[in-house]
N, C-alpha and C positions, 0 to 999 in steps of 0.2 A: 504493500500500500504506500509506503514513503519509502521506496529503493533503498540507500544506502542510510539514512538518515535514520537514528533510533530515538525518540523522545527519552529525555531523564530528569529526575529530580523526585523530590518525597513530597516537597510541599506547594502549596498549589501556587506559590510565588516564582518558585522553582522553574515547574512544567512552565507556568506561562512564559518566562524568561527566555528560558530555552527556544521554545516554539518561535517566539516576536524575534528573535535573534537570527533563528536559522530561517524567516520569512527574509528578514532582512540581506541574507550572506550570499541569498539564492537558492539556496539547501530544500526551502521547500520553496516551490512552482506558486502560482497563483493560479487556483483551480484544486488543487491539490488536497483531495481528502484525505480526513483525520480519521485515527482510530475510533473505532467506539467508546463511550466512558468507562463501561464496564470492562471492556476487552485492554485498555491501557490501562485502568488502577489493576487488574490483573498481573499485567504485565510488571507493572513497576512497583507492585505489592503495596499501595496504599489503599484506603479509604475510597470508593466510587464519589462522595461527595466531595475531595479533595481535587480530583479533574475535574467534576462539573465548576467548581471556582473556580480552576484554572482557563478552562474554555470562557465561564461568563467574563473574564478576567478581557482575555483576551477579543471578545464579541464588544463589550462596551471599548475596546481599544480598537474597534475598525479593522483590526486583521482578520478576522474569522467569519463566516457567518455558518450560521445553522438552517437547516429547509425539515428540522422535522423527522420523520425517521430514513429522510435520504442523509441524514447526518451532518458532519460541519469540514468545511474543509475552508482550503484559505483564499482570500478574498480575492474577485477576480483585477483588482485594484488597491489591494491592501495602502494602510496611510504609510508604512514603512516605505512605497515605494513611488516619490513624487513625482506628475507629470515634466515637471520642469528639467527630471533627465532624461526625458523625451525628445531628445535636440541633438541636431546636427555640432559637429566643432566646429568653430569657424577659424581656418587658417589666416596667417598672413597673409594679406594682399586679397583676399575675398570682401566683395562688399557686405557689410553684417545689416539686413533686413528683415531680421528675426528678436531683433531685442525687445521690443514692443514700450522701448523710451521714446518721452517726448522730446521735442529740438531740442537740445540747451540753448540754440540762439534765440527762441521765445521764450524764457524762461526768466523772468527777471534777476538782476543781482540781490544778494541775500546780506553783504554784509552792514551796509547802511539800516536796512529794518532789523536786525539784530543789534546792532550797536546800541541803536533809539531803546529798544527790548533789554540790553542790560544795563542802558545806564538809570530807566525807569527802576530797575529789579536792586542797583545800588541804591536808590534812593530812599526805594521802600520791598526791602528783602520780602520773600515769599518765606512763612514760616507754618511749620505744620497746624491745622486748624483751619488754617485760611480760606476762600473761597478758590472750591477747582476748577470755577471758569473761571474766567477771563468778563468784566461784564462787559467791554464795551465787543471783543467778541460776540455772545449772547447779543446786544441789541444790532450789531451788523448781520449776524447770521440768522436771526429772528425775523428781520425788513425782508432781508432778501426769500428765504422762506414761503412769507406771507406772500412778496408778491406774484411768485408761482404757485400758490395756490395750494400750499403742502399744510393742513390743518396744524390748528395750534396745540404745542404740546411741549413736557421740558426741554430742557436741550442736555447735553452732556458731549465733552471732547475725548476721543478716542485717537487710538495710535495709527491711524488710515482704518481705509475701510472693513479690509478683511481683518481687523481685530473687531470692528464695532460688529459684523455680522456673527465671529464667533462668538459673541459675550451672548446678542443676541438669542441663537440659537441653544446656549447653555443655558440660560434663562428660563426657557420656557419648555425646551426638550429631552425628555429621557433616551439614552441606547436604545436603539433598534423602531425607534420613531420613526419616520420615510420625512424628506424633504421633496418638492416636486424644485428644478434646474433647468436650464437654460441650455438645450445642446444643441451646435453646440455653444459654449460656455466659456467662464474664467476659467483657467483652470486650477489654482488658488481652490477656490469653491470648488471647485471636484473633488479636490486631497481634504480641503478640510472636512466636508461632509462625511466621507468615511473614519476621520482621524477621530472625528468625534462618537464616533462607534451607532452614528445614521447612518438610514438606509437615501438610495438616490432615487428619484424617478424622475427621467430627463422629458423636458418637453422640448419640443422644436419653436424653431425661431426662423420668422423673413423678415424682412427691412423693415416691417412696423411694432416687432416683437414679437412675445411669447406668443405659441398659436394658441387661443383661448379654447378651440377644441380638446386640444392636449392637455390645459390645465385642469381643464373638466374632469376629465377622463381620472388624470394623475390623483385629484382632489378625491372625487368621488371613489377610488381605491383606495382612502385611506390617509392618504400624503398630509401631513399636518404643519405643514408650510411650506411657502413659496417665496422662490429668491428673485426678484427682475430686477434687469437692466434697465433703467431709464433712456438713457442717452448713453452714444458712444458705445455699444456694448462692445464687449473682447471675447470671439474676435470678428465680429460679422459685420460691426460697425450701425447695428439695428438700432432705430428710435420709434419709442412707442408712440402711435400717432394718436389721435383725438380719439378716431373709431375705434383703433384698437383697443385703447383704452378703456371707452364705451362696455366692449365686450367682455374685456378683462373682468369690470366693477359686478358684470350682471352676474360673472360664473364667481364672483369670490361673494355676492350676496347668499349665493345659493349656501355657503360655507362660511357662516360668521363666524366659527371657530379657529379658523385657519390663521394661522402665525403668519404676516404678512411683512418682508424685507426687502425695502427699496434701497438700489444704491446708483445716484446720479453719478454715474461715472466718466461724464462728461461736462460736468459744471465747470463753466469760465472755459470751457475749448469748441463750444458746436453752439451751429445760430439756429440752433431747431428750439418751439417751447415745448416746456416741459408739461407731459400729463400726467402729475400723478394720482395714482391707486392709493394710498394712506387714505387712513380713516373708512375704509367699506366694511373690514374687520376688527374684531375688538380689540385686539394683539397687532401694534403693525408698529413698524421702527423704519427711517427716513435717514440713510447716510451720505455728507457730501466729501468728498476725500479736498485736499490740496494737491494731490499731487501732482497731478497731469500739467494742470496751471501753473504752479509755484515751486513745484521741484518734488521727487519723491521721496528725498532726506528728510523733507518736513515732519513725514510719520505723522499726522496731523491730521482728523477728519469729524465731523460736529454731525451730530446724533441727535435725532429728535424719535420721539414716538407717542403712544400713549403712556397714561402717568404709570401704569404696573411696568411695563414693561423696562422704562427707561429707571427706576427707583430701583427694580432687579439689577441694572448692569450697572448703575454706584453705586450699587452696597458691594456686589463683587468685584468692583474696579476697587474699592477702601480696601479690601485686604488684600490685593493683589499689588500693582504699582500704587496707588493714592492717587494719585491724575497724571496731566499728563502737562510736561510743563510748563509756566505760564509766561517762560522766557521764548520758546514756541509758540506760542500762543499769540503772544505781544510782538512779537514781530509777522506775524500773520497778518494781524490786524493791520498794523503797519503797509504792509504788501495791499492789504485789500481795499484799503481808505485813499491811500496814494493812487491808486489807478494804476498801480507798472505792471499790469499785462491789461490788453484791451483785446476782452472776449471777441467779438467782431472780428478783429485783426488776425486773430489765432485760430478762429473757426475757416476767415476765409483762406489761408495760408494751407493748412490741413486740406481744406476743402479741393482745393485746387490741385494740391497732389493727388491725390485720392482721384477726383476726376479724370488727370490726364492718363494714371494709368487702367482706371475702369472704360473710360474710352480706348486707349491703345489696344488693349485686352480684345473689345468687342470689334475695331476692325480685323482684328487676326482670328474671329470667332470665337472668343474664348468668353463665356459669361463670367461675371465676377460682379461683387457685392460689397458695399461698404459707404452706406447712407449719411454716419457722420462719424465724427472721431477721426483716428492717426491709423487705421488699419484696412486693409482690404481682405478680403475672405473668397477664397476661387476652388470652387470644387472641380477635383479632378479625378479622375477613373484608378491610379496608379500613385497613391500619394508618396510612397517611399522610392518609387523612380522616378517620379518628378523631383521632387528635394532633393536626391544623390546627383540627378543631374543639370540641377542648376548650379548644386554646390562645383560643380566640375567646371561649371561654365562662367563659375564666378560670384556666386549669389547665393546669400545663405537666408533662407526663409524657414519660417519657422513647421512644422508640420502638423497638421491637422487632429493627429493622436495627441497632443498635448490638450484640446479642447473639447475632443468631441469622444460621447457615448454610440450613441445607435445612430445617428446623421453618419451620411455616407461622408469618403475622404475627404481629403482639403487640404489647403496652405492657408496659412496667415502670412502677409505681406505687411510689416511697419513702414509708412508711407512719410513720417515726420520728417525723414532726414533727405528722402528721396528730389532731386535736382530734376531740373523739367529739362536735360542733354541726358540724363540716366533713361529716361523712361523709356524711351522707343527701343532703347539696344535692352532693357530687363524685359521687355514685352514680346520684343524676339525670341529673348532666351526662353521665356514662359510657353508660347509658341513651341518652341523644339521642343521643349520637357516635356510637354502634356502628349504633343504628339510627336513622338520620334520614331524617326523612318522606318521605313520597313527593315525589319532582319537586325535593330538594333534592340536590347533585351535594357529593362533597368536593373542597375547596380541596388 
């Protein structure tokens, strides 16, 4: 059943150890079933109840899963094994179109709004007790809030965004709870959802967002929360339109229980507005990151939700870090009061890239996607010999298995850094990759 590999240990900290170790080493496969409970405490002369805590052990750790009496084996995505080594290397001298960074040339300078931020913090030190916002924070990201239309509710600063969805989703979910996702998706969100020993049920996505079909579907099986992309999504570049949204509101009426988690992943980079879905459910949480805007060092991103939800993630943010700095914080502020990046500027910059190569694309026949944000999304038939052979040809793009569940193949294209004298010659190369000649095989 596990070839060479023999499970050991007495106590249930032991087996689980072992087991999350050798998922990790490669020892054991993803897919790869487990002994029985009874047939392993046999085996290793303990307690039958001493494996069952080893396996729950390891089930609330997202390595394992169980179906019952077809038994447990390990996950076909375990959290041990991150999408993000899903990636080509990228050599010297290769153009890197894979990173999914924004320009640094749009990115404003950082040390002037931080200087303002420590010499405010010399003035008057932050000392334990103190408030962990920031208020004038809170009232710039309360205006702006409101005037997209995102219901009112606390606010709270977290470490970007994919920590506010995990606090989130601790919050309010026990192991083996189902999340319904976005595929494809972040991939972030894919590894976390299992790390946190959830289950995933992907729904598909086209240029206006999740398909409300799918959510339905996802929902009504169970799924006890829903993760959307606002804007910008990663990596398809999808913005949820008015209708969609429409559709979205009617199928999450139907499930006013549903854990509901927005994250505008495109604020301050796309000229599209925003619709959101906050407030249809009773549980729902509203994250806007800094990054993409203001640099992704900031680690920075302002949480809103309803009052249980967000009172959950400061009481577990107090004993975890306490906040989140308010030297960060204060020069955020800084950044967003001063004006130094101009949304508009940066949307149509992006925008333009993104276009010329979604055009170039389509006159050489090739469809491809990416509505707003810094990335394009191009499904192709052959995704590991299209990657192998652009990388050969110069171009390292990131590949489709980093984002996606059941959605058929794909590339992600980062378009941020992309030059309008690049495109025609990467459009070419795309062109060969997808379809290459007769009698040639991909690598």
């Amino acid at each position: 059943m596990l070839g060479e590999y023999r499970i050991t240990g007495r106590r249930a900290a032991e087996i689980a150890a072992g087991i999350e170790a050798a998922v990790g080493s490669g020892e054991l496969a993803p897919g790869q079933l487990l002994p029985p409970m009874r047939e392993l405490a046999v085996e290793l002369g303990v307690n039958p109840n001493t494996v069952a805590a080893a396996y729950r052990t390891l089930r609330e750790r997202g390595v394992i899963e169980t179906a019952g009496r077809r038994g447990s084996r390990v996950r076909p995505k375990p959290a041990t094994t991150a999408r993000e080594y899903v990636r080509e290397e990228v050599p010297a001298g290769v153009r890197d179109l894979a990173n999914g960074n924004p320009d640094p040339a749009l990115l404003p300078p950082l040390a002037p709004a931080f200087a303002a931020a420590a010499e405010q913090g010399d003035r008057t030190p932050v000392l334990y007790g103190d408030d962990p916002m920031d208020p004038e924070l809170a009232r710039i990201a309360r205006a702006e809030l409101d005037r997209d239309g995102v219901p009112d509710g606390p606010l709270v600063v977290t470490s970007g965004s994919l920590d506010a969805i995990e606090r989130v989703l601790a919050a309010h979910l026990k192991p083996g709870d189902t999340v319904a996702v976005e595929d494809p998706g972040w991939g972030s969100v894919l590894d976390l959802v299992p790390a946190l020993g959830l289950r995933i049920a992907p729904v598909g996505v086209d240029d206006e967002g999740p398909l409300a079909d799918d959510v339905r579907r996802a929902l009504g099986a169970g799924a006890r929360a829903l993760i959307v992309t606002d804007r910008a999504q990663n990596p398809t570049g999808a913005a949820v339109s008015a209708t969609r949204a429409r559709a979205l509101r009617s199928v999450l009426r139907e499930h006013p229980d549903t854990l509901l988690i927005e994250d505008d992943h495109g604020h301050a980079i796309v000229d599209v507005p925003l619709h959101p879905l906050a407030g249809t459910t009773r549980h729902w949480a509203f994250t806007r990151s800094a990054a993409k805007a203001y640099g992704p060092d900031l680690r920075l991103a302002v949480l809103t939700g309803d009052d249980v939800t967000v009172d959950r993630v400061r009481g577990r943010q107090r004993l975890g870090p306490g906040w989140v700095s308010l030297i960060v914080q204060r020069a955020v502020v800084r950044l967003w009061s001063d004006g130094s990046v101009d949304p508009k500027a940066v949307a149509a910059a992006y925008g333009s890239r993104r276009d010329r190569l979604i055009g170039a694309l389509a006159d050489r026949g090739i469809a491809a996607t990416g509505r707003t944000g810094m990335n394009v999304w191009i499904p192709v038939p052959d995704e590991t010999g299209a990657v192998s052979r652009l990388l050969h040809a110069g171009w390292a793009v990131a590949p489709g298995a980093r984002f996606r569940m059941n959605t058929s193949p794909g590339m992600r294209i980062t378009v941020s850094t992309l030059t309008e004298t690049e495109t025609l010659a990467l459009a070419d190369a795309i062109a060969s990759a997808v379809r290459p000649s007769p009698g040639r095989s991909g690598v």
